[in-house]
FIKERO-864654 format. One record per residue: residue number from 1; residue in three letters; chain; x, y, z of N, C-alpha, C, O in turn. Coordinates in steps of 0.05 Angstrom, whole numbers, plus 5000, padded with zeros to 4 digits. Each point is the difference from the previous one (the first is absolute). Example, Ala and Ser with C-alpha at 12.3 -4.5 7.8 and 13.67 -1.06 7.14 Angstrom:
REM residues 2
+-----+-----+-------+------+------+------+------+------+------+------+------+------+------+------+------+
!   n ! res ! chain !  nxx !  nyy !  nzz ! caxx ! cayy ! cazz !  cxx !  cyy !  czz !  oxx !  oyy !  ozz !
+-----+-----+-------+------+------+------+------+------+------+------+------+------+------+------+------+
!   1 ! ala !     A ! 5264 ! 4886 ! 5156 ! 4982 ! 5024 ! 5000 ! 5018 ! 5024 ! 5000 ! 5021 ! 5000 ! 5013 !
!   2 ! ser !     A ! 4972 ! 5021 ! 4973 ! 5016 ! 5024 ! 5001 ! 4985 ! 5022 ! 5014 ! 5010 ! 5022 ! 5004 !
+-----+-----+-------+------+------+------+------+------+------+------+------+------+------+------+------+
//
This chain:
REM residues 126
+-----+-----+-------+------+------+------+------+------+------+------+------+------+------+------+------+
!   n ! res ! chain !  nxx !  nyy !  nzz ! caxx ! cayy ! cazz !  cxx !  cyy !  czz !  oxx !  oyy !  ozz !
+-----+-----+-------+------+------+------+------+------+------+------+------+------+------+------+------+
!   1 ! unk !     A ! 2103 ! 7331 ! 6864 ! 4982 ! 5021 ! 4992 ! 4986 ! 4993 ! 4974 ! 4975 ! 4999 ! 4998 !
!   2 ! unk !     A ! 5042 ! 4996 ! 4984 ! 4973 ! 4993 ! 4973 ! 4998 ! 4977 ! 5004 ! 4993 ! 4992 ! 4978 !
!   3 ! unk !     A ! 5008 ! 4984 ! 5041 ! 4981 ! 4978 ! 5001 ! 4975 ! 5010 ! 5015 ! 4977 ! 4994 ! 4994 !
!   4 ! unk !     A ! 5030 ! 5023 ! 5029 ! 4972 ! 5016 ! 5015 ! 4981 ! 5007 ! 4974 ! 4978 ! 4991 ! 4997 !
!   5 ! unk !     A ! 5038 ! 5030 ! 4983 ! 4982 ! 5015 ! 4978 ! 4988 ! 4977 ! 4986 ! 4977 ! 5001 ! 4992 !
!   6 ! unk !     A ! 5034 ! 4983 ! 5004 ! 4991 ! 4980 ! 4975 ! 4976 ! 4976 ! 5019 ! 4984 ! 4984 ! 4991 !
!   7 ! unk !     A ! 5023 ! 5020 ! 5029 ! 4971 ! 4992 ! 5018 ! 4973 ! 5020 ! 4999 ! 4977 ! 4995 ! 4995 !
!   8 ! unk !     A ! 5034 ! 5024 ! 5011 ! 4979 ! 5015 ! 5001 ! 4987 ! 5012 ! 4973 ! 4978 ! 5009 ! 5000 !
!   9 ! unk !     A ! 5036 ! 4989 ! 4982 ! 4986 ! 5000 ! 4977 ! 4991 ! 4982 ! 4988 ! 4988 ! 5006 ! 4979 !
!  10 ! unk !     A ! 5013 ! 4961 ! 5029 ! 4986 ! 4983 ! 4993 ! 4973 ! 4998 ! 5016 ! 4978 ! 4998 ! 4990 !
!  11 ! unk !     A ! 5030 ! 5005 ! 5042 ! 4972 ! 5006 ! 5007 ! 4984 ! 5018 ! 4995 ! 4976 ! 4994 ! 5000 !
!  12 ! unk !     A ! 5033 ! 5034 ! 4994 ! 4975 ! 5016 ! 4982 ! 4990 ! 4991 ! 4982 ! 4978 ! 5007 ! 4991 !
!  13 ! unk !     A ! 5039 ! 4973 ! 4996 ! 4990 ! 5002 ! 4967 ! 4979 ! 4967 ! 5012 ! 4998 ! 4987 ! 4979 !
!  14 ! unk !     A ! 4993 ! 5004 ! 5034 ! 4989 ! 4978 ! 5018 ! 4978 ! 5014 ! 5011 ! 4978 ! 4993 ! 4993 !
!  15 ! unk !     A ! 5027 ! 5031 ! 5027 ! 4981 ! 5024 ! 5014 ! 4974 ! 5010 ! 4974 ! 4976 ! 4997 ! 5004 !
!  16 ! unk !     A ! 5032 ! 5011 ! 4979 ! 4997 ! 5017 ! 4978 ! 4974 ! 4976 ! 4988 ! 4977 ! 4996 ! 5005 !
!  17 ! unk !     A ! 5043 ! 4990 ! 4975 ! 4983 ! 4968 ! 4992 ! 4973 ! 4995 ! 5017 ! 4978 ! 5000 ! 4990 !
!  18 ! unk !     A ! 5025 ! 4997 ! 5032 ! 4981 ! 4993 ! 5029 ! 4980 ! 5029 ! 4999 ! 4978 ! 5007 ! 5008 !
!  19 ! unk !     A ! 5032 ! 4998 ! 4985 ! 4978 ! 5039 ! 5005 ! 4992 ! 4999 ! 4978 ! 4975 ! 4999 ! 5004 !
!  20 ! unk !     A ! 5027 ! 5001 ! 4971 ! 4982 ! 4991 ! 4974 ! 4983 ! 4980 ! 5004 ! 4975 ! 4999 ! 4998 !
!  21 ! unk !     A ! 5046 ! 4978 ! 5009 ! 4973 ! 4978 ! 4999 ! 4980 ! 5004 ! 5012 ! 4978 ! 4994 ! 4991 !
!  22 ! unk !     A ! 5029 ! 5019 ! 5038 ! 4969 ! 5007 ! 5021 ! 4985 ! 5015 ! 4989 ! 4977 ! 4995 ! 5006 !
!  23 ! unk !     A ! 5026 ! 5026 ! 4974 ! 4988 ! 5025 ! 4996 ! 4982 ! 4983 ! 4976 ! 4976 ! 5000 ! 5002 !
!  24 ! unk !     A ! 5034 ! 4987 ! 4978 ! 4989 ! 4976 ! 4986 ! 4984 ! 4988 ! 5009 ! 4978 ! 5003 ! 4988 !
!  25 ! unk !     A ! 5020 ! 4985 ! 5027 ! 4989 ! 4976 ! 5016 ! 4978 ! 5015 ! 5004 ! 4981 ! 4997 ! 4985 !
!  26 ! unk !     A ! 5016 ! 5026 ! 5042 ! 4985 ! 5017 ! 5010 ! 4979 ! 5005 ! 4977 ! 4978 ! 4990 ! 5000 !
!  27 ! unk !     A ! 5033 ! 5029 ! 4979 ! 4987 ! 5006 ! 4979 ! 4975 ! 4987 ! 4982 ! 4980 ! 5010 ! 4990 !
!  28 ! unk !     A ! 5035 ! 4957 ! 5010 ! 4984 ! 4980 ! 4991 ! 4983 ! 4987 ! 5020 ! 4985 ! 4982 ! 4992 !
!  29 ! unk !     A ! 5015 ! 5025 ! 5037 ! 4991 ! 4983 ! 5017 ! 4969 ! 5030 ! 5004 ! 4977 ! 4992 ! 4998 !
!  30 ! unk !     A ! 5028 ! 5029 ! 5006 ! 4983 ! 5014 ! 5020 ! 4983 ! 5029 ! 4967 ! 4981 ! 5017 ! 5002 !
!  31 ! unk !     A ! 5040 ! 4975 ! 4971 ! 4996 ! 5031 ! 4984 ! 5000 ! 5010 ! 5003 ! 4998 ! 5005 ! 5024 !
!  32 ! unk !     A ! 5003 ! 5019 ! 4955 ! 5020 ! 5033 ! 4995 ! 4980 ! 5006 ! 5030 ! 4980 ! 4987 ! 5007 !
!  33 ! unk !     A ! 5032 ! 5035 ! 5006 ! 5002 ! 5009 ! 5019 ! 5016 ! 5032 ! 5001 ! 5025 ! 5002 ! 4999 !
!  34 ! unk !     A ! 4959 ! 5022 ! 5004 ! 5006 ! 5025 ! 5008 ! 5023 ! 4999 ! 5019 ! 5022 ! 5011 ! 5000 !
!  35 ! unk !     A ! 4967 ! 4972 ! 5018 ! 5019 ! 5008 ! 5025 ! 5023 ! 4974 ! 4990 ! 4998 ! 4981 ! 4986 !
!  36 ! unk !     A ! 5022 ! 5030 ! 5029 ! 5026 ! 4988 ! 5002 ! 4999 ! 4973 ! 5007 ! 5024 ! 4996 ! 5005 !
!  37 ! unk !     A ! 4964 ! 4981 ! 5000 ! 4995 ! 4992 ! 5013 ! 5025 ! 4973 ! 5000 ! 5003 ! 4984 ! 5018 !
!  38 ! unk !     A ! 5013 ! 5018 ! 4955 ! 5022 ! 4979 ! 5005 ! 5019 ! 5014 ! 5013 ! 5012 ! 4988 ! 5018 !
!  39 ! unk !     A ! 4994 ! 5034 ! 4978 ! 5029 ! 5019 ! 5021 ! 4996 ! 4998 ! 5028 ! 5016 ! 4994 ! 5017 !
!  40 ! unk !     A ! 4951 ! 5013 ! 4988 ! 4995 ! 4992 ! 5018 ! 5007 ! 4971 ! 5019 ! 5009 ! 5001 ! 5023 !
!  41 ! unk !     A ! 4986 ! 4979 ! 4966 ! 5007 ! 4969 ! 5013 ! 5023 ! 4995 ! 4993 ! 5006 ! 4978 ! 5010 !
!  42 ! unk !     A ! 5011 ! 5030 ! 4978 ! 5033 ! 4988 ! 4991 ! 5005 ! 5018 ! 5027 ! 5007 ! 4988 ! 5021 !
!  43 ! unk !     A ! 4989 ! 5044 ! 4980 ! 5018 ! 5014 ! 5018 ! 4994 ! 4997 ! 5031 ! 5012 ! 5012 ! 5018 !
!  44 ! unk !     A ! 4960 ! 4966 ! 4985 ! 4993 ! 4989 ! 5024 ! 5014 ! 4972 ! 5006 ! 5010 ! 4994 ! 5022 !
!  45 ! unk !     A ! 4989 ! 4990 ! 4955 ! 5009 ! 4981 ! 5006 ! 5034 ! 5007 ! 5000 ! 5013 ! 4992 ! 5019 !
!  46 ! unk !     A ! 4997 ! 5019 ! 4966 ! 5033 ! 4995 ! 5004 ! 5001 ! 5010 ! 5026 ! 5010 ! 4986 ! 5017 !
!  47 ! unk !     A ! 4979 ! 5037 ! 4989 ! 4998 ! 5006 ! 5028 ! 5006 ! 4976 ! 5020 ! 5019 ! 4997 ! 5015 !
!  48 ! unk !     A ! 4959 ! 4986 ! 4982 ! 4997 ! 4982 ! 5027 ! 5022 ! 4980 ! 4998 ! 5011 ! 4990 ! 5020 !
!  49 ! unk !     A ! 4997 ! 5004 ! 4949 ! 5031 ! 4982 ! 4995 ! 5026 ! 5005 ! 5008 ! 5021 ! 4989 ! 5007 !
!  50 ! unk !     A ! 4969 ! 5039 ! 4990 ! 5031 ! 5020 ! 5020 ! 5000 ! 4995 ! 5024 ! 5021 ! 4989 ! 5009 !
!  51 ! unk !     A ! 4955 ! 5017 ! 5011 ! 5005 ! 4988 ! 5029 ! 5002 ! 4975 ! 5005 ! 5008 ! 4997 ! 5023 !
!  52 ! unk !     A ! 4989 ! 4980 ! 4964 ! 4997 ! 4980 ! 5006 ! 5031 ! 4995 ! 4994 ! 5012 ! 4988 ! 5018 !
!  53 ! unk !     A ! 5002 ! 5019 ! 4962 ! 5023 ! 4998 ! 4986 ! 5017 ! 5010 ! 5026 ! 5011 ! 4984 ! 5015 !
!  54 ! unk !     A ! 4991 ! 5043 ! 4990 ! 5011 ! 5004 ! 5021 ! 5004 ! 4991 ! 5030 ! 5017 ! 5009 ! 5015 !
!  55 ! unk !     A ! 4963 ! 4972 ! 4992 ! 4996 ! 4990 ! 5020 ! 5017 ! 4973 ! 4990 ! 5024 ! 4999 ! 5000 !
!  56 ! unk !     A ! 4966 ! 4989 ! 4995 ! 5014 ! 4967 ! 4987 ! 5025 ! 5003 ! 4998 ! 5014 ! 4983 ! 5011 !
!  57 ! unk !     A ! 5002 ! 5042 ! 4970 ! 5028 ! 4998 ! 4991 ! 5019 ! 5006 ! 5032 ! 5023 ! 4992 ! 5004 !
!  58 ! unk !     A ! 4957 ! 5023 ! 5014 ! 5013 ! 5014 ! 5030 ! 5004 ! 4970 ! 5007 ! 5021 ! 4987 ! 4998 !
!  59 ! unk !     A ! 4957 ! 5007 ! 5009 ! 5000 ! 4963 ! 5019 ! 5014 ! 4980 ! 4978 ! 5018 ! 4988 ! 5012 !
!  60 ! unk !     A ! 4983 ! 5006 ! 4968 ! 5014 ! 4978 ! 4986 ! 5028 ! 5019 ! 4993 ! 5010 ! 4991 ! 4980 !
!  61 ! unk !     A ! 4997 ! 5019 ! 5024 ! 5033 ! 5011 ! 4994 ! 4994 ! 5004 ! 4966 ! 5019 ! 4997 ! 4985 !
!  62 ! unk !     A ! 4957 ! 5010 ! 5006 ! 5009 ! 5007 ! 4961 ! 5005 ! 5017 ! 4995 ! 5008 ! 5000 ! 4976 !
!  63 ! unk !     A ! 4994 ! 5030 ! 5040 ! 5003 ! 5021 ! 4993 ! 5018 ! 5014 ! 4967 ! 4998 ! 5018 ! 4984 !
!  64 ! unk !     A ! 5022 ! 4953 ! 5021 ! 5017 ! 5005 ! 4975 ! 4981 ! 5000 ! 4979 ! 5003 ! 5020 ! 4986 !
!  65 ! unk !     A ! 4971 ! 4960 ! 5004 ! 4984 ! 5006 ! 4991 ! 4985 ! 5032 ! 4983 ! 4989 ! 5007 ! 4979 !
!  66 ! unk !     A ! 5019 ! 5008 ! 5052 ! 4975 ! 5023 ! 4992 ! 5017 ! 5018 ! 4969 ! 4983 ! 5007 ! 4983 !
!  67 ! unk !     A ! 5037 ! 4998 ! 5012 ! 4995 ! 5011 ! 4972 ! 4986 ! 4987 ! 4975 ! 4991 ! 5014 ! 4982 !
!  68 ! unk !     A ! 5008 ! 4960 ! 5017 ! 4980 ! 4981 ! 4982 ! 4976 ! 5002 ! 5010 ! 4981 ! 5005 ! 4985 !
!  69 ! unk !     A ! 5015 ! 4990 ! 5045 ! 4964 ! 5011 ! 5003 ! 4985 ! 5017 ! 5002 ! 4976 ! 5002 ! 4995 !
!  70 ! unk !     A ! 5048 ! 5020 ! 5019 ! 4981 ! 5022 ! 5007 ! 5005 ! 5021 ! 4982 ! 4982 ! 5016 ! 4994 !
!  71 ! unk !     A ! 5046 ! 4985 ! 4995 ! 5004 ! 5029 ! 4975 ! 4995 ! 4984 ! 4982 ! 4983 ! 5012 ! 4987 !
!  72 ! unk !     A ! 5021 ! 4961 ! 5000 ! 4985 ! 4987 ! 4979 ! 4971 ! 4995 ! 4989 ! 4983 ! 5010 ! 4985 !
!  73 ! unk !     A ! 5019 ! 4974 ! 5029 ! 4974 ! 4990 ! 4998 ! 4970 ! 5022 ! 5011 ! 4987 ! 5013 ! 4984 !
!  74 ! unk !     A ! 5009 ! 4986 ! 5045 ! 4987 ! 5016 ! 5001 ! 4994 ! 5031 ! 4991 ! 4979 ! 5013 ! 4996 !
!  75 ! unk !     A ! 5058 ! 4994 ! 5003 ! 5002 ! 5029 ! 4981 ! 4988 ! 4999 ! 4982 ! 4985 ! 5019 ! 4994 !
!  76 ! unk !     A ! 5016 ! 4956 ! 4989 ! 4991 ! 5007 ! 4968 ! 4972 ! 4998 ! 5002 ! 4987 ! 5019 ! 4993 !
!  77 ! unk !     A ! 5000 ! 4959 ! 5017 ! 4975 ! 4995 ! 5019 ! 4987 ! 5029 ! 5004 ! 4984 ! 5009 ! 4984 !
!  78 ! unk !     A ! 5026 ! 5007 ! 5042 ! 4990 ! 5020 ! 5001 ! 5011 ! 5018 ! 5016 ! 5004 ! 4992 ! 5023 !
!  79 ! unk !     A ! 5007 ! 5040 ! 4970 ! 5015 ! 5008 ! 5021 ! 4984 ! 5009 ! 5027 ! 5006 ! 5006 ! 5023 !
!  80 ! unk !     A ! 4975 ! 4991 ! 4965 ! 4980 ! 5003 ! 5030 ! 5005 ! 4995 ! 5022 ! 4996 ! 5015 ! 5019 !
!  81 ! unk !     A ! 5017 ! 4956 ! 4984 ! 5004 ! 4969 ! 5019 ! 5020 ! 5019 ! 5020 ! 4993 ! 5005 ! 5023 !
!  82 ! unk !     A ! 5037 ! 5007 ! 4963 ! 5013 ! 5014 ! 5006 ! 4990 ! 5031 ! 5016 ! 5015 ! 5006 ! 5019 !
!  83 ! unk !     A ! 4968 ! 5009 ! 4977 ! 4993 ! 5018 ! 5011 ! 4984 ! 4989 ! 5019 ! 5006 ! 5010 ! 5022 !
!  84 ! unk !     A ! 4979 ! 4974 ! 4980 ! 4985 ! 4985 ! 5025 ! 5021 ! 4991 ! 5012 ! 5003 ! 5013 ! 5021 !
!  85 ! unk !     A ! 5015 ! 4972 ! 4976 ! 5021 ! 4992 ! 5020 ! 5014 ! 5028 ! 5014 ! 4997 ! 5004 ! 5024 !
!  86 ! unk !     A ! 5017 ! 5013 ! 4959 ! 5000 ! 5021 ! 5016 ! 4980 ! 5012 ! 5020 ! 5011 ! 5009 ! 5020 !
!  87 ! unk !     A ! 4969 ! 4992 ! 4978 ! 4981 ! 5023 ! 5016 ! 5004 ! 4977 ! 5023 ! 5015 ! 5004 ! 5019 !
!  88 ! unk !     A ! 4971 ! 4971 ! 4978 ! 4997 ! 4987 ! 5030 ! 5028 ! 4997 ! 5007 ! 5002 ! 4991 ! 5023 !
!  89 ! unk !     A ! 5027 ! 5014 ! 4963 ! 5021 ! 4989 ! 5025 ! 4999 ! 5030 ! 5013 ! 5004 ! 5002 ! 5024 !
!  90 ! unk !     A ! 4991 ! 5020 ! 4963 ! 4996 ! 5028 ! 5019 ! 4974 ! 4997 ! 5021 ! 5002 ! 5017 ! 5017 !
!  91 ! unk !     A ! 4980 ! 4970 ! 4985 ! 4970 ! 4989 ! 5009 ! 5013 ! 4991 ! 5028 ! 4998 ! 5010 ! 5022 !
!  92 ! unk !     A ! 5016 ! 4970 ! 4970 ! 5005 ! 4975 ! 5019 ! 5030 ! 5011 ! 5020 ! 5007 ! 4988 ! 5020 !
!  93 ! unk !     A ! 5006 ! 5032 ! 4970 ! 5026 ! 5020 ! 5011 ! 4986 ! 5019 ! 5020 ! 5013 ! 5009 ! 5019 !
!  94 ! unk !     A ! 4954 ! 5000 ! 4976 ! 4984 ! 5018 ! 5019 ! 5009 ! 5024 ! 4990 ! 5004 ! 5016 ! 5017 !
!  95 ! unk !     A ! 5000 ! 4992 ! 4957 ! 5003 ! 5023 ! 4978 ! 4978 ! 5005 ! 4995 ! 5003 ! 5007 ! 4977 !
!  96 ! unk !     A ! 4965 ! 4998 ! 5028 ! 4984 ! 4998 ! 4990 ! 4993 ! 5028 ! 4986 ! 4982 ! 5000 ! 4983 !
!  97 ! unk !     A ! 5029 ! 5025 ! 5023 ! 4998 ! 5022 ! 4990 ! 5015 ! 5006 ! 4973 ! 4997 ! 5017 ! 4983 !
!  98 ! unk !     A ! 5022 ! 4959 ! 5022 ! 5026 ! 5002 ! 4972 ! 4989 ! 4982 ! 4981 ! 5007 ! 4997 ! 4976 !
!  99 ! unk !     A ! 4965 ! 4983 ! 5041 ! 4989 ! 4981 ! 4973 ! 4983 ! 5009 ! 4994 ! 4991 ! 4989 ! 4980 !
! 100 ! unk !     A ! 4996 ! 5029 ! 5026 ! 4977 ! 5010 ! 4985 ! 5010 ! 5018 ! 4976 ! 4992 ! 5000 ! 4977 !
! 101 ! unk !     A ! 5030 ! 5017 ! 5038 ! 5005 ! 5021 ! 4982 ! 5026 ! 4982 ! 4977 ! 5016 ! 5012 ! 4985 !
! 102 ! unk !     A ! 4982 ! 4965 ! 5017 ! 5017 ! 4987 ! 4982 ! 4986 ! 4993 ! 4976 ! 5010 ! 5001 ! 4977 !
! 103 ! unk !     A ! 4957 ! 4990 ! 5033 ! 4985 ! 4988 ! 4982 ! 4987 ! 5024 ! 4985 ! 4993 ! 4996 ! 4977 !
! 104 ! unk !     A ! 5002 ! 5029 ! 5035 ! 4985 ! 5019 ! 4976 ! 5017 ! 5015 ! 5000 ! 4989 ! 5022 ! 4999 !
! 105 ! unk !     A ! 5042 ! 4982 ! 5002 ! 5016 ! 5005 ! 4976 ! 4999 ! 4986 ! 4977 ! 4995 ! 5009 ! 4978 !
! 106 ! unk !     A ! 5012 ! 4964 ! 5029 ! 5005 ! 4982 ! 4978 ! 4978 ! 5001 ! 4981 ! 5005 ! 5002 ! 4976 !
! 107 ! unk !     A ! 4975 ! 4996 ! 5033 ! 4968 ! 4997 ! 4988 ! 5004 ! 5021 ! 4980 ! 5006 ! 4998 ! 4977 !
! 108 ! unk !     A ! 4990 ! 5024 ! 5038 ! 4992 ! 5033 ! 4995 ! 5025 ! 5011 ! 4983 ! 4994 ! 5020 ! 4987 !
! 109 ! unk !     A ! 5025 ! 4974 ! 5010 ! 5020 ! 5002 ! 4987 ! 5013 ! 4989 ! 4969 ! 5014 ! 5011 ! 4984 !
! 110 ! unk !     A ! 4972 ! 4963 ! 5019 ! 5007 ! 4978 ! 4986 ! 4974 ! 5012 ! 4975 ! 5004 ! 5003 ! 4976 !
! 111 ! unk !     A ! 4971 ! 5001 ! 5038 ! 4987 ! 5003 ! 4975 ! 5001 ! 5028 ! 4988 ! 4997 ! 5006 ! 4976 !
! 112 ! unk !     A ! 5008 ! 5007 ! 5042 ! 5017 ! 5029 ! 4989 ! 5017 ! 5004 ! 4984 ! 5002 ! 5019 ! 4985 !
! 113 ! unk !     A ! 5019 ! 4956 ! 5019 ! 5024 ! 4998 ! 4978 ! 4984 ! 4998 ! 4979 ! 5003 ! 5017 ! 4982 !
! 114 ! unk !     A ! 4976 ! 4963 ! 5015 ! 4995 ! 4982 ! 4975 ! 4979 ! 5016 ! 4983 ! 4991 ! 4996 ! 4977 !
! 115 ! unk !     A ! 5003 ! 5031 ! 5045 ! 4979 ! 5025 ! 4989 ! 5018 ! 5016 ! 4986 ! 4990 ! 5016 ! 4985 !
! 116 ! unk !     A ! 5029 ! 4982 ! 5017 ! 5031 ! 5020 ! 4997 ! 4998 ! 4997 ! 4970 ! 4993 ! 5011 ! 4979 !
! 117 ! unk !     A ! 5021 ! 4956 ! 5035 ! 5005 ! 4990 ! 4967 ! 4979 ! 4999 ! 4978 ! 5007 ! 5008 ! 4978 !
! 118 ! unk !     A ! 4970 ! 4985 ! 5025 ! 4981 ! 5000 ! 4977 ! 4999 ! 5028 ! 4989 ! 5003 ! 5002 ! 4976 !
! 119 ! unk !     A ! 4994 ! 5021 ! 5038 ! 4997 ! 5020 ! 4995 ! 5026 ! 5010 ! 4985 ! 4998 ! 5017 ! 4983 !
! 120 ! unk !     A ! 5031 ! 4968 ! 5025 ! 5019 ! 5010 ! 4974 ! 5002 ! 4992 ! 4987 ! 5010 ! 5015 ! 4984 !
! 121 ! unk !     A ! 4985 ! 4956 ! 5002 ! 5002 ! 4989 ! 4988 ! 4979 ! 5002 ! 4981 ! 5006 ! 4995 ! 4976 !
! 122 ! unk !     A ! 4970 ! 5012 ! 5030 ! 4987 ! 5008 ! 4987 ! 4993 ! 5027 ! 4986 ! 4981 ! 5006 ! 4985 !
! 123 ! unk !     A ! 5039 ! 5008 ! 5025 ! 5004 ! 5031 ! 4992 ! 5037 ! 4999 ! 4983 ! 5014 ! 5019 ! 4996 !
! 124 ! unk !     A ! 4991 ! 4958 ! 4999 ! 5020 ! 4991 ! 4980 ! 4984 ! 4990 ! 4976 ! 4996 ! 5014 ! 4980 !
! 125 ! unk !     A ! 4995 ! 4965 ! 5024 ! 4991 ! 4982 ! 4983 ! 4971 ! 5011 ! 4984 ! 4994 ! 4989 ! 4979 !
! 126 ! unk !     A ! 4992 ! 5031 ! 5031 ! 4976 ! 5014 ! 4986 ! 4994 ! 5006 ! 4983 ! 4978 ! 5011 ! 4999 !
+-----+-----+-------+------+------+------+------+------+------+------+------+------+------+------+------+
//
């Protein structure tokens, strides 16, 4: 168990590193930008590293792998990767009523939390 944890917190802290540098990179490559546009491509690209990850570790036997790649690395990367992997294994199960309503909870929820929180925290801190 804490060799699992101490994996997976090296790969966040690897995930994380990798998600600055892109957002860096991006920044200096395209400038400031309104729109999101590095959250945007980290949480597309870890996306597509997650399926690819999952496919490879199924056929090459790495699965032991996935707490360093997929709660590590891509976690810290982006939890996005993870909610996309969820919705399509509900997609690809023929859940399609349970993935929709998976994705605008999560969506619709998630930024509701984060409307929650600004709004108390800012009615602390005022």
């Amino acid at each position: 168990m804490l060799t699992t944890l101490s994996l997976v917190a090296l790969g966040g802290a690897i995930g994380a590193g990798l998600r600055f540098l892109t957002g860096v990179g991006l920044l200096r490559l395209l400038g400031h930008s309104d729109f999101p546009v590095a959250i945007l491509c980290v949480n597309v690209i870890g996306s597509c590293l997650m399926g690819v990850f999952v496919v490879a570790a199924a056929h090459r036997g790495l699965t032991h792998l996935s707490p360093f790649v997929m709660t590590g690395v891509l976690g810290g990367f982006t939890t996005f990767s993870a909610f996309s992997l969820e919705t399509m294994t509900l997609i690809e199960r023929g859940q399609i009523g349970p993935a929709a309503l998976y994705v605008a909870l999560s969506v619709g929820l998630s930024v509701g939390g984060l409307a929650l929180g600004l709004l108390a925290a800012r009615s602390i801190f005022a």
